[in-house]
C-alpha positions in Angstrom: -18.2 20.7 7.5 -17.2 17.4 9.4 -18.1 13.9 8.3 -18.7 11.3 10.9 -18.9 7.5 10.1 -20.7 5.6 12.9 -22.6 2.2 13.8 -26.6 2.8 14.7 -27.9 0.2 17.8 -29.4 -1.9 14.9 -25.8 -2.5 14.2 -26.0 -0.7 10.9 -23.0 1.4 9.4 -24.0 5.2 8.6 -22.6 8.5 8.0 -23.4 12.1 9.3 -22.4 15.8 8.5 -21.5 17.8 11.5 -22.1 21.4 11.3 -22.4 24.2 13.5 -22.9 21.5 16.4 -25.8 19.6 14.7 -25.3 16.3 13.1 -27.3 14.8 10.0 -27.5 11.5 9.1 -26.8 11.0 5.3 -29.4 9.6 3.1 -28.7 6.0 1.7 -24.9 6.5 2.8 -23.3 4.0 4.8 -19.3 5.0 4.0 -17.4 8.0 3.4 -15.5 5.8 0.4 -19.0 5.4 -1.1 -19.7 8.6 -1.4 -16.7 10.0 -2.1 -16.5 7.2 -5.2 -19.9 8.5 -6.1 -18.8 12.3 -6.2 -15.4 11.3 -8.2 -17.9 9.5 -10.9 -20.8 12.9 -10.8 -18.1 15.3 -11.1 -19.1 16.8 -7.6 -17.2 17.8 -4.2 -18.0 15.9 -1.3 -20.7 18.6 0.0 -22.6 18.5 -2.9 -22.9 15.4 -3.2 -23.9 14.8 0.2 -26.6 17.8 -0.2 -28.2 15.8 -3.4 -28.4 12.8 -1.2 -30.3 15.0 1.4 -30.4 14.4 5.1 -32.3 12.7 7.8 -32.9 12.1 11.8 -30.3 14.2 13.6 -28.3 12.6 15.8 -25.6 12.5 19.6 -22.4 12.5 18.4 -21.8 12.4 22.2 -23.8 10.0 22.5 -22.6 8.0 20.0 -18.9 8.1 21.5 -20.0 7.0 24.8 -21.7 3.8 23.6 -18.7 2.9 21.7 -20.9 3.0 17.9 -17.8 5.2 16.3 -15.6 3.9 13.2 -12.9 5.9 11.7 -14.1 8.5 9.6 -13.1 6.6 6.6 -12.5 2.9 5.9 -12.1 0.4 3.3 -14.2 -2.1 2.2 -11.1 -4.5 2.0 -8.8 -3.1 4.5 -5.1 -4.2 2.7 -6.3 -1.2 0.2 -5.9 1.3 2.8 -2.6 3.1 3.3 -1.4 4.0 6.8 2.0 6.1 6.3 3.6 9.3 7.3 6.2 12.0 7.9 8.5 13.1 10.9 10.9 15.7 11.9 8.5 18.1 9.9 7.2 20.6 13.2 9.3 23.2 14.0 9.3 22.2 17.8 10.6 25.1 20.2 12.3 28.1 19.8 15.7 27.3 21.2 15.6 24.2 18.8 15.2 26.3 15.9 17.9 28.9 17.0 20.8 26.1 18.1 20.1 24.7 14.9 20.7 28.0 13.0 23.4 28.7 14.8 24.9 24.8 13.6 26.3 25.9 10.5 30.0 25.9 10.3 31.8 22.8 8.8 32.7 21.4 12.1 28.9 21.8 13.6 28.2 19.9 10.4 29.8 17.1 10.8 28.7 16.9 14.5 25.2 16.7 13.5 22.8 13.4 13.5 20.9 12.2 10.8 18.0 13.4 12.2 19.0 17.0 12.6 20.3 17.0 9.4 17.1 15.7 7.8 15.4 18.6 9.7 17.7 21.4 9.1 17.1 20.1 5.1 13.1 21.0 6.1 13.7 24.2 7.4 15.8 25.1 4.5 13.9 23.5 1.6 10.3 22.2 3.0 8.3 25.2 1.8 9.3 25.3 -1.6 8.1 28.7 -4.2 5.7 27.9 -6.5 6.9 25.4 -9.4 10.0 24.3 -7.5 9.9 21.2 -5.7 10.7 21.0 -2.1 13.2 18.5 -0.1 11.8 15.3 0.7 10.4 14.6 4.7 11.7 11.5 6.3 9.1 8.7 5.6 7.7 5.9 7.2 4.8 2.9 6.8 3.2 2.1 9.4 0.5 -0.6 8.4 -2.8 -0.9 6.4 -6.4 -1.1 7.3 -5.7 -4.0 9.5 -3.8 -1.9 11.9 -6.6 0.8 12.1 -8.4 1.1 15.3 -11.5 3.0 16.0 -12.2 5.8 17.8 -12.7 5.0 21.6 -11.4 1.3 20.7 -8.1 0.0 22.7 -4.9 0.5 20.9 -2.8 -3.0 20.9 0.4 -3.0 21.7 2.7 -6.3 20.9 3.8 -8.2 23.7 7.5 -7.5 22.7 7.3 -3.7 22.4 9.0 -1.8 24.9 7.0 1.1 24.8 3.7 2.4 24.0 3.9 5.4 23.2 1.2 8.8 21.7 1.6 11.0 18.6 -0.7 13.4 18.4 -0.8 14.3 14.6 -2.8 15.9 11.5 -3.5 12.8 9.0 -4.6 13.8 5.4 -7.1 12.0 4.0 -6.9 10.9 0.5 -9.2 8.2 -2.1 -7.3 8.0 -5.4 -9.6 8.2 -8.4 -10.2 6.0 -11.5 -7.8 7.8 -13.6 -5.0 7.6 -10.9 -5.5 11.4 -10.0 -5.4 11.5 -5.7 -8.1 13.4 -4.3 -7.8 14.6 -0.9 -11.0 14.1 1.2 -9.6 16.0 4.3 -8.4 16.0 7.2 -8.5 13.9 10.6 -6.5 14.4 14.2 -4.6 10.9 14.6 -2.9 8.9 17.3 0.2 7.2 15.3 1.0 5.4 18.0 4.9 4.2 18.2 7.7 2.3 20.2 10.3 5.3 21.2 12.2 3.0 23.2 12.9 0.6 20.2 13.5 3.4 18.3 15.9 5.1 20.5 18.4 2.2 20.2 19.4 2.8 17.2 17.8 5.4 14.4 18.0 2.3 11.8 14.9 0.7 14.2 12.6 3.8 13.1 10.7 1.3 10.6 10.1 -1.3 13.3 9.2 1.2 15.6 6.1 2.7 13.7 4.9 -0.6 12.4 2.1 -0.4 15.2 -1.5 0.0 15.2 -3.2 3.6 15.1 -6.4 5.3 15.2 -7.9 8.7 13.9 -11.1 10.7 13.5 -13.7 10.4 14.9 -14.4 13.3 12.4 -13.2 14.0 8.8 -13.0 17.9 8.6 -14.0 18.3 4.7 -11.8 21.2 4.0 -8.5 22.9 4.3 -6.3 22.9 7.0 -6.1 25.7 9.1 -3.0 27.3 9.0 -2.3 27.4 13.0 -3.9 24.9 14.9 -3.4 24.0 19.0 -4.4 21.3 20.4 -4.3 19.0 23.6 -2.7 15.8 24.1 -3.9 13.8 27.5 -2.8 10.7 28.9 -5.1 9.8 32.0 -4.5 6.6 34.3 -7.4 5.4 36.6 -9.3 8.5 35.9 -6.6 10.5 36.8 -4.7 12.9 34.4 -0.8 12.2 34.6 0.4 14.0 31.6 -0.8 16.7 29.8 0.4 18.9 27.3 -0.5 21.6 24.1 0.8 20.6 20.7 1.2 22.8 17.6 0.4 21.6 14.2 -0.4 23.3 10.9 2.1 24.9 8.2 2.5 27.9 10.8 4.1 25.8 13.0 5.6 23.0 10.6 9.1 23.5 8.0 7.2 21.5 5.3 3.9 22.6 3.3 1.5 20.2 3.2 1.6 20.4 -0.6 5.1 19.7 -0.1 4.4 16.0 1.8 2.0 15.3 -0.6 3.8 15.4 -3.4 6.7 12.9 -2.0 3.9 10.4 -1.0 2.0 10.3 -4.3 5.3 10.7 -6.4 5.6 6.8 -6.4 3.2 5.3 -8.7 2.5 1.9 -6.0 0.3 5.0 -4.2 -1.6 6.3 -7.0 -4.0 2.6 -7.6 -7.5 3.7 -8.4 -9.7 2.9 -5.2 -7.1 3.4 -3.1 -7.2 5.1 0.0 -4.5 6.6 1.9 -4.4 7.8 5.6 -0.9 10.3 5.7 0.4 11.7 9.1 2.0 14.8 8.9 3.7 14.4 12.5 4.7 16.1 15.8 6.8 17.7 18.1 4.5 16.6 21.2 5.2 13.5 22.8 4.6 12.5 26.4 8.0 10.1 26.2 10.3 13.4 25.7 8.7 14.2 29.4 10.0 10.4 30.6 6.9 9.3 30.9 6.2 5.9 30.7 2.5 4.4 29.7 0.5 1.3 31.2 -2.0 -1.0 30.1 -5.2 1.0 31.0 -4.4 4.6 30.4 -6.0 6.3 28.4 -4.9 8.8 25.4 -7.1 11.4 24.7 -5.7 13.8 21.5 -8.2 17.5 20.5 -8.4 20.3 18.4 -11.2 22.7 18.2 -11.7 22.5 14.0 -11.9 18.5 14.6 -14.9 18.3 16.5 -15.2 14.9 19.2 -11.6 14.2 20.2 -9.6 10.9 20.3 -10.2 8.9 22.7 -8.2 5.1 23.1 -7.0 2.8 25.6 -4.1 0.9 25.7 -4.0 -3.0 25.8 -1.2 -5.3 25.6 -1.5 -8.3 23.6 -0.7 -11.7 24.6 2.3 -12.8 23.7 1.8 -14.9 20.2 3.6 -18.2 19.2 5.1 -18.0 15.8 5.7 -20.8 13.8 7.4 -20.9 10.4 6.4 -24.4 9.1 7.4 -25.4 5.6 5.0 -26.1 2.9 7.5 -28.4 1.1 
């Protein structure tokens, strides 16, 4: 089953289950974070407790998109308690790739090698760990809190002094963590963790500044596991028109770390396991229309789909107005 958070014309917040291309409104459910709090405290998954609140009107999900009524499939009442973060160089990206890179393994290859393709030889060799060993750890990254989440079909802002704007088209788990500090993952969401490839091609040490950026994911929460091959479509259209298209690959078929794997590095630190918390994790890509010199504009639109997610992604891009900062002293 999906779960789809969404604004009625009232202007009330409410939540449907998506299934087999009907949606139902949720009784007396207004937030995923409700009622996955409420099936934490019953001792229930997320189905049954949506089945013991029972179901009403059906309703557009299309419909819903066009009139602009989505949210993300799961918020925070107070937005700082919401976790945006993820993991790159974790896709196996194309075969040639993979074969150069085991090809790279004498001592003088070795020292030849970047950072990067060290950190993702380490995934290849150590991402899918047996059962009771642990695995090597991804390259990580923060990218904001609630404050930097953008709805489905909202624009995506991009900061007067980036110098790009760029798509990822990405698997984000989905996770609350409970009262006694245990995570529980909700599921899963496609994302848009939207970056500044320019900034970070300068140097590698700009990754950080690079990814601190706003984002956007859903619309729907697929309550479930992921599948272990999935293909997708990333779009970028300009004036109606498409000018870059492309398929991306995601799931543990096509990644050198098991999702098990990433989870376990994230939640490891104990800052990431505060009851109420939720966290929003992006597993990463090989996809990206900048590795195809393209170059976005204010306008275009990025469109990001998978079959098993349901409504894809839809957001424009805006550029903000340039802001005046002023660090005055309060002595």
């Amino acid at each position: 089953m999906n779960l789809i958070q969404f604004t009625t014309r009232d202007g009330a917040r409410a939540v449907a289950l998506v299934e087999n291309g009907q949606a139902l409104t949720l009784n007396n459910t207004q937030s995923v974070y409700e009622l996955a709090q409420a099936a934490i405290a019953a001792g229930r998954t997320l189905r049954e407790q949506a089945d013991d609140r029972g179901f009403g009107a059906p309703v557009d999900t299309a419909e819903i998109a066009a009139e602009g009524r989505l949210l993300p499939p799961i918020d925070h009442p107070d937005p700082a308690h919401l976790y945006v973060t993820g993991t790159g160089l974790t896709h196996l990206g194309s075969a040639s790739t993979r074969d150069s890179m085991h090809k790279s393994a004498d001592a003088d290859a070795e020292a030849k090698l970047t950072d990067s393709m060290k950190m993702f030889r380490m995934g290849l060799e150590g991402g899918k760990p047996k059962p009771g060993e642990k695995g090597v750890q991804p390259e990580w990254f923060y990218k904001g809190n609630g404050h930097a989440v953008v709805a489905p079909g909202q624009a995506i802002p991009s900061p007067s002094f980036a110098e790009d704007a760029g798509e990822e088209p990405e698997i984000a788990g989905i996770y609350i963590v409970g009262p006694d500090g245990q995570p529980r993952r909700l599921g899963f969401a496609i994302a848009n963790e939207f970056s500044d490839h320019v900034t970070e091609r300068v140097n590698y040490l700009f990754l950080a500044h690079s990814k601190l950026r706003a984002c956007s994911y859903g619309p729907e929460l697929l309550v479930g596991d992921l599948p272990a091959d999935i293909s997708g479509t990333s779009r970028i259209t300009r004036n109606g028109e498409t000018v870059w298209e492309k398929p991306f690959l995601s799931g543990e078929d096509n990644m050198s770390h098991t999702i098990a794997n990433l989870e376990y590095h994230h939640f490891k630190y104990d800052l990431f396991r505060t009851p109420g918390d939720i966290h929003v994790h992006m597993f990463g890509t090989a996809t990206l229309s900048f590795a195809d010199n393209v170059r976005t504009k204010e306008g275009d639109v990025f469109e990001i789909s998978a079959p098993a997610f349901g409504l894809p992604l839809h957001n424009p891009i805006e550029i903000q107005p340039e802001h005046e900062l002023k660090i005055a002293p309060l002595y």
